[in-house]
N, C-alpha and C positions, 0 to 999 in steps of 0.2 A: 778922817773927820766924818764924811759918809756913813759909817759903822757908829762911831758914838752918837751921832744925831736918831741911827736907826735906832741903837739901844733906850736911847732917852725917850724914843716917840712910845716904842711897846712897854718901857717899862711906866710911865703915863697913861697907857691903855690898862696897862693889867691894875692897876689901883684902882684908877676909876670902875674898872669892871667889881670889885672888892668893896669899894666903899655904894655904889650903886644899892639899891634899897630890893630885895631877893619879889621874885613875882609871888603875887598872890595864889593858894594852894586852889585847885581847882575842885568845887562842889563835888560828890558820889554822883551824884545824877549829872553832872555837866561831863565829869569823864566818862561814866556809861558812853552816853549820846556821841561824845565828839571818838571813844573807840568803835564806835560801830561805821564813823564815818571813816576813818582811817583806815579800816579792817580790808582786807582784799575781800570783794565778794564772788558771788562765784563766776567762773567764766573772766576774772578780771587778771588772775594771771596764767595764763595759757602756757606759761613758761614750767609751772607742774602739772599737767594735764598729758605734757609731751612723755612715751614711755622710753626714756633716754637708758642706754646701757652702760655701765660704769666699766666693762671690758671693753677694751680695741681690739682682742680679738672674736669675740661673740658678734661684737660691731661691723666686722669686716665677713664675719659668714651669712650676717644676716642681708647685708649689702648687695652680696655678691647672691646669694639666694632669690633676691628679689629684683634683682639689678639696676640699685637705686647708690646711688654718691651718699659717702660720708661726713657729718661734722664733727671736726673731735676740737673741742672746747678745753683750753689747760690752761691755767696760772701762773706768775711769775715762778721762774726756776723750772718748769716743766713739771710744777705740781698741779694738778685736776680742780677744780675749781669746788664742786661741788652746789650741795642747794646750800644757802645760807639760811 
């Protein structure tokens, strides 16, 4: 019962969301303005700025050269995350 009640609520959301009236297109100049507010500017993601090694083992000579701790950063499955 639970499950058909859930069914009945989304499939009620998704019409509405369909019959719902689509937003208005946004002016050339009002998106300029509202990309430049969005845009990372400089200094605001310090997350590419870091000179990060895509090797673990360059990472580990460079580590052990300097004698500084490693972060190694990876993704579901043990795959590497990357920049997005």
């Amino acid at each position: 019962m639970r499950n058909l009640l859930l069914g009945v609520a989304c499939s009620a959301l998704s019409a509405a969301a369909v019959l719902a009236d689509p937003p208005a297109p946004i002016a050339a100049e009002q998106f300029t303005k509202l990309h430049r507010l969005i845009k990372p500017q400089a200094g605001e993601s310090r997350f590419r700025e870091v000179p990060w090694l895509l090797s673990v083992w360059e990472g580990r000579q460079k580590a052990a050269a300097e004698g500084k701790p490693m972060l190694v950063w990876a993704g579901g499955w043990g795959v590497p995350i990357g920049v997005c």
